[in-house]
C-alpha positions as CSV (number, residue, x, y, z in Angstrom):
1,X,97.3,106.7,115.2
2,X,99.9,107.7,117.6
3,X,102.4,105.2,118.6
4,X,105.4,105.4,120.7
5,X,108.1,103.4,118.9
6,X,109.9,102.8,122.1
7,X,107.6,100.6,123.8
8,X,107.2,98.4,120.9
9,X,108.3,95.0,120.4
10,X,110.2,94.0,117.2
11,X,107.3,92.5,115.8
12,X,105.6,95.9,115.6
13,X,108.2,98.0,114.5
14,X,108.1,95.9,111.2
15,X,104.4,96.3,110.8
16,X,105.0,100.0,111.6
17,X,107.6,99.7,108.3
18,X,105.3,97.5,106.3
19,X,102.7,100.2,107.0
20,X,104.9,103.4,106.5
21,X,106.1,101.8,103.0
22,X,102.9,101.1,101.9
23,X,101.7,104.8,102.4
24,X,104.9,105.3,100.5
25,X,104.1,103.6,97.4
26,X,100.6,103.2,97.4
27,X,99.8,106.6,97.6
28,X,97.7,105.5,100.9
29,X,94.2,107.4,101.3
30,X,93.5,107.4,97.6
31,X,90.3,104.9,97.0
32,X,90.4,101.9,95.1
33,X,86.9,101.4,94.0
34,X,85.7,100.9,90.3
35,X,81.7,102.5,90.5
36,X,79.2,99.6,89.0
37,X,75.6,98.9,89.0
38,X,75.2,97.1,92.5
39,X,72.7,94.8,93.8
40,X,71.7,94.9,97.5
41,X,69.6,92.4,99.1
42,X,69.0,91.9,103.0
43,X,68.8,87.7,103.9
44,X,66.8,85.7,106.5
45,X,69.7,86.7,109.0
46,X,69.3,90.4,108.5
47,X,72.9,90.3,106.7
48,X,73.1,93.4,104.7
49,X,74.7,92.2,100.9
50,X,75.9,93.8,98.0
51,X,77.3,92.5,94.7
52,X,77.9,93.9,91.1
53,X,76.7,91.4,89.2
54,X,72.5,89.5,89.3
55,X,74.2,85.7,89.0
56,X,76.1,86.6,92.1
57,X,72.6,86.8,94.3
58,X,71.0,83.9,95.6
59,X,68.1,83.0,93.3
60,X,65.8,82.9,96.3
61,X,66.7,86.8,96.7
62,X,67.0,88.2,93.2
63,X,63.3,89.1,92.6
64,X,63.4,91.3,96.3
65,X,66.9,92.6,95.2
66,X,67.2,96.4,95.0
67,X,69.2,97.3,91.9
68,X,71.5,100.8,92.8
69,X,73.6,102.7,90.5
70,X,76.7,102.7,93.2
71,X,77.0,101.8,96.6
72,X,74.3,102.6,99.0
73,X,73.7,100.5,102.5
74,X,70.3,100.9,104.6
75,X,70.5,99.0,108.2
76,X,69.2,95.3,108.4
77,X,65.4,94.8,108.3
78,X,65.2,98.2,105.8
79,X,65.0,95.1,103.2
80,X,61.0,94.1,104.4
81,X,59.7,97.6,102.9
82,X,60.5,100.3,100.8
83,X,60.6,104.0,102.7
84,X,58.8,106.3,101.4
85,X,61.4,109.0,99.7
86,X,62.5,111.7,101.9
87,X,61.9,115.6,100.9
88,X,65.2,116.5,99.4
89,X,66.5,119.7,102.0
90,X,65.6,123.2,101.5
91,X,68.5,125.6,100.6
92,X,71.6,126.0,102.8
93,X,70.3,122.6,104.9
94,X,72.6,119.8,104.7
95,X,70.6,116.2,104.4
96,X,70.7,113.9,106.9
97,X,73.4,111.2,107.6
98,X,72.0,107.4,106.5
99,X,72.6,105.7,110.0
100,X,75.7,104.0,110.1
101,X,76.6,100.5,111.0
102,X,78.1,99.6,114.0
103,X,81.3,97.1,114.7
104,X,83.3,96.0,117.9
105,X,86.7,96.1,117.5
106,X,89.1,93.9,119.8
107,X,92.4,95.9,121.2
108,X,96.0,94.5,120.7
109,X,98.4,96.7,122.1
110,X,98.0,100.0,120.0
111,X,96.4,98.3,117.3
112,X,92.5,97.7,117.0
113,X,91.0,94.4,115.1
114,X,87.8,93.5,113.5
115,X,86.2,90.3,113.0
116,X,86.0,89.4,109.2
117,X,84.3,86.6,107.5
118,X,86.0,86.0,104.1
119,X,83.9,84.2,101.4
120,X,81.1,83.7,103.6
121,X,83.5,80.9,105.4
122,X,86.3,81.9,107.0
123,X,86.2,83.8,110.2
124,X,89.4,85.7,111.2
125,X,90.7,89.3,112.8
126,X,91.9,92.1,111.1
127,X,94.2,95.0,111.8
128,X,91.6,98.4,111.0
129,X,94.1,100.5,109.2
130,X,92.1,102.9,107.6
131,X,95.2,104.4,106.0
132,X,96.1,101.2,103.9
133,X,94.9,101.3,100.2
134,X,94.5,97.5,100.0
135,X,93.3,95.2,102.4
136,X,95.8,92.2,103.2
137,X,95.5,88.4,103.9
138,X,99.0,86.3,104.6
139,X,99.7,83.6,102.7
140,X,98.4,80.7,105.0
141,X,94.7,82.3,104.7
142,X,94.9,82.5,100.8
143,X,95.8,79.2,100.9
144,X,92.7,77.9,102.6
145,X,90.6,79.4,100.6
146,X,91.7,77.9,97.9
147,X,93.5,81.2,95.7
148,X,95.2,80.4,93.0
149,X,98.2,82.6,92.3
150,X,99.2,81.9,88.5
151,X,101.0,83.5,85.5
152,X,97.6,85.7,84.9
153,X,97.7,86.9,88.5
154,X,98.2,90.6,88.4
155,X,101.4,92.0,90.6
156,X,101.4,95.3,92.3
157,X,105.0,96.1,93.7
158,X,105.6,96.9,97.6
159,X,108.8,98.7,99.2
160,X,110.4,97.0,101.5
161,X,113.4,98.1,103.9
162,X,116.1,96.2,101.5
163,X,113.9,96.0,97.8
164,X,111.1,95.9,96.0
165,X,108.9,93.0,95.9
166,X,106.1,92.2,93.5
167,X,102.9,91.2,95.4
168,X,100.1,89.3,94.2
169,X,96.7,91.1,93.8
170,X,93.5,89.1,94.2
171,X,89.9,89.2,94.4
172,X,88.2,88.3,97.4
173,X,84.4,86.8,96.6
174,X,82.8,88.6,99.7
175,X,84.3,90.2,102.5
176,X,82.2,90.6,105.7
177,X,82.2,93.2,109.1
178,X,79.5,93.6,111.5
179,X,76.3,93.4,109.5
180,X,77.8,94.7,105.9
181,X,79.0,92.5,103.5
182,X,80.7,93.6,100.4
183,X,81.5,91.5,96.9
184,X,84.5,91.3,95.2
185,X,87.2,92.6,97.3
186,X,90.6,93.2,95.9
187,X,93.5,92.0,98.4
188,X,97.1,91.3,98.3
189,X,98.6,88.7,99.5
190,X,101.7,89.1,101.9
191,X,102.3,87.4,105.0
192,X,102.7,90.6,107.8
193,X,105.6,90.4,110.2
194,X,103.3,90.5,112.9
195,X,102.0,87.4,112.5
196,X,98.3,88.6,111.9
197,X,95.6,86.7,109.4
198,X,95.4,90.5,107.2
199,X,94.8,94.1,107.3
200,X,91.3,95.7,106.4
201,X,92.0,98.6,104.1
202,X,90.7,100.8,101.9
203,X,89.7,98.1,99.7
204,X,87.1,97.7,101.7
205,X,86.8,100.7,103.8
206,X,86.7,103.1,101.1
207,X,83.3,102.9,100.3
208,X,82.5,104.4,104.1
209,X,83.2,107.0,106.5
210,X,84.5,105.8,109.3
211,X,84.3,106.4,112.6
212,X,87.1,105.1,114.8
213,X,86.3,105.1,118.8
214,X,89.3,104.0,119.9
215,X,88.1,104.0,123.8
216,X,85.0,102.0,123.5
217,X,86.1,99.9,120.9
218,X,83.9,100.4,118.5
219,X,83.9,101.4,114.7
220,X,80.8,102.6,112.4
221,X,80.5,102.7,108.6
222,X,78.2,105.7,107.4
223,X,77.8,104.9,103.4
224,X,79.8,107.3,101.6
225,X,76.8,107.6,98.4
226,X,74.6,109.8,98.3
227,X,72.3,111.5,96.6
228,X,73.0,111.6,92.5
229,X,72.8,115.4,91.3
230,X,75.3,117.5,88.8
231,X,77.6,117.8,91.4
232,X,77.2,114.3,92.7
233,X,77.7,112.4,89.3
234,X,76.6,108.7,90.1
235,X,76.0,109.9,93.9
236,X,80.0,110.9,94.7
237,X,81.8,113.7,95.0
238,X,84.6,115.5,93.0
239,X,87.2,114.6,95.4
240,X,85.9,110.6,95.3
241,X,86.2,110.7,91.6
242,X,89.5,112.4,91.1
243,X,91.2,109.9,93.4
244,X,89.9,107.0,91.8
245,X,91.5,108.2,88.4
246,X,94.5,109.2,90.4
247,X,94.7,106.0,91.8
248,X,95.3,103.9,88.8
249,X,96.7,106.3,87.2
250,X,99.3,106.5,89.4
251,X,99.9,103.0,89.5
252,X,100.1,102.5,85.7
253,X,102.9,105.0,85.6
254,X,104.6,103.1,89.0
255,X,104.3,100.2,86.7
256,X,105.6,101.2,83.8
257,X,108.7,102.3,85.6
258,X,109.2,99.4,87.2
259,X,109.0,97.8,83.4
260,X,111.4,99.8,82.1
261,X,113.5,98.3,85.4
262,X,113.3,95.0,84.4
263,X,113.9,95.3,80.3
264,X,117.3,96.3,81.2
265,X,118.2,93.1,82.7
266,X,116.4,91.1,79.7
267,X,113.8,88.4,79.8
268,X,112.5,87.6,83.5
269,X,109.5,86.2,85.0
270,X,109.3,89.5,86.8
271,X,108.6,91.4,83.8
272,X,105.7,88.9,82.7
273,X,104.0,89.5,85.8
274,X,104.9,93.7,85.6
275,X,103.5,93.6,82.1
276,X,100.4,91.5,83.2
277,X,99.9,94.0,85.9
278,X,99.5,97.0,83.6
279,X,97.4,95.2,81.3
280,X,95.0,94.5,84.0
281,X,94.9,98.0,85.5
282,X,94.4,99.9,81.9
283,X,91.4,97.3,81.6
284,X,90.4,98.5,85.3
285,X,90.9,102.4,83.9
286,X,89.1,102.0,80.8
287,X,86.0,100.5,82.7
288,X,86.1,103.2,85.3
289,X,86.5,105.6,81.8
290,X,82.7,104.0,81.1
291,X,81.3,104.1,84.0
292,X,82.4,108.0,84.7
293,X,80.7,108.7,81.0
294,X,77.5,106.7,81.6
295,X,77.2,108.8,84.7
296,X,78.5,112.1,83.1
297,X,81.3,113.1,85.5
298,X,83.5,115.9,83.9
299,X,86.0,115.5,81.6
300,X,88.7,117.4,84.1
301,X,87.8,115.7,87.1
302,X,88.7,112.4,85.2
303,X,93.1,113.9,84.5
């Protein structure tokens, strides 16, 4: 996105920084996304669902609901009957694109918003930054959904222009645009100088490709699974599995750093909630670790 500092008020420039340091530190357009058994299930609404685990689809829906090793999204309706399986494509033709979904965006000054409905309650607009690893929500909207922030909430840290703050990482129950719906979101929680409810990141987004059209307003999520094959392991790509590694990977040793940081200055509530943090991404690795064995994805693709 191409933005002309100049004209910007001071409001933006800091949520240009915020922005810029979290591509810093993050290590932006790396995906955060554990792969799972999913569970897909289209309701009376045509709302398309997803979630990782059976107790978290309505009873009503679990006998209809189609059980996927991964993400995979079919438009609304798909749910009432099954397609017949397509032929797979001969040599040298590439398969056809699963139609996407479609989502109107709202325009604020250079910056393009989605409506979101968090936990199936709340209703808010987003800032689309499809360059942001996490997706955010400000501290007034955590609070009315009733997060709890505690001594067991893992902490990622954030640059800011004067320091480094610790930043609470939580888990969203469902997070909804446009006709897709997906469970168990991770989110930080930091209140954006801007003013706005969040940020709608890769958190979220990664799981798509999207398609930005800035002049019409519109956005559309084509799924990003396909096919499973030996090249495919679990129905994604080299490059999707080598980033997810990366990913926390990267953030262990970003966190391990950080630790080292703090032991210096001795016993502080900041290094409870550092050491926390790594203990809940090496649990996050080591289920990823499973899931990329169950699904036989190459040892070196997995460094």
């Amino acid at each position: 996105m191409k933005i002309n500092i100049c004209r910007k008020n001071n409001a933006f420039i800091a949520l240009l920084t915020l922005t810029l340091a979290l591509t810093l530190y993050f290590l932006i357009g790396l995906p955060f996304f554990a792969w799972s058994e999913t569970y897909k299930w289209v309701d009376e609404k045509g709302t398309l669902h997803f979630a990782d685990d059976l107790s978290n689809v309505p009873e009503k829906h679990r006998l209809n609901a189609e059980i996927q090793e991964g993400l995979r999204e079919t438009p609304p309706g798909a749910g009432k009957g099954t397609p017949a399986p397509s032929s797979p494509p001969s040599h040298g033709q590439k398969a056809p694109e699963a139609a996407g979904f479609e989502v109107n965006l709202l325009r604020r000054h250079e910056l393009l918003l989605a409506e979101v409905i968090l936990n199936g309650t709340m209703k808010q607009f987003f800032i689309v930054d499809t360059g942001a690893s996490f997706t955010l929500i400000n501290r007034g909207v955590a609070k009315d959904l009733n997060i709890v922030v505690d001594e067991n909430t893992p902490y990622l840290p954030m640059v800011t222009v004067s320091d480094v703050i610790l930043t609470p990482l939580v888990t969203l129950k469902s997070v909804q645009v446009g006709n897709v719906q997906m469970e168990n979101v991770d989110a930080l929680i930091y209140s954006m100088p801007s003013g706005s409810a969040g940020l709608l990141g890769n958190s979220f987004l990664n799981k798509f490709r999207v398609v930005l059209d800035s002049i019409n307003g519109k956005m559309t999520l084509f799924s990003m699974h396909g096919r499973p094959s030996p090249d495919r392991p679990g129905g994604y790509s080299r490059e999707y599995w080598v980033g997810q590694f990366r990913f926390y990977q990267r953030n262990l040793s970003a966190l391990r750093t950080l630790r080292a940081r703090y032991e210096g200055r001795g016993g502080s509530s900041e290094l409870t909630r550092v050491n926390n943090s790594i203990r809940f991404f090496e649990g996050q690795l080591d289920d990823l670790e499973r899931k990329a064995s169950f699904v036989e994805v190459p040892r070196n693709w997995r460094e």
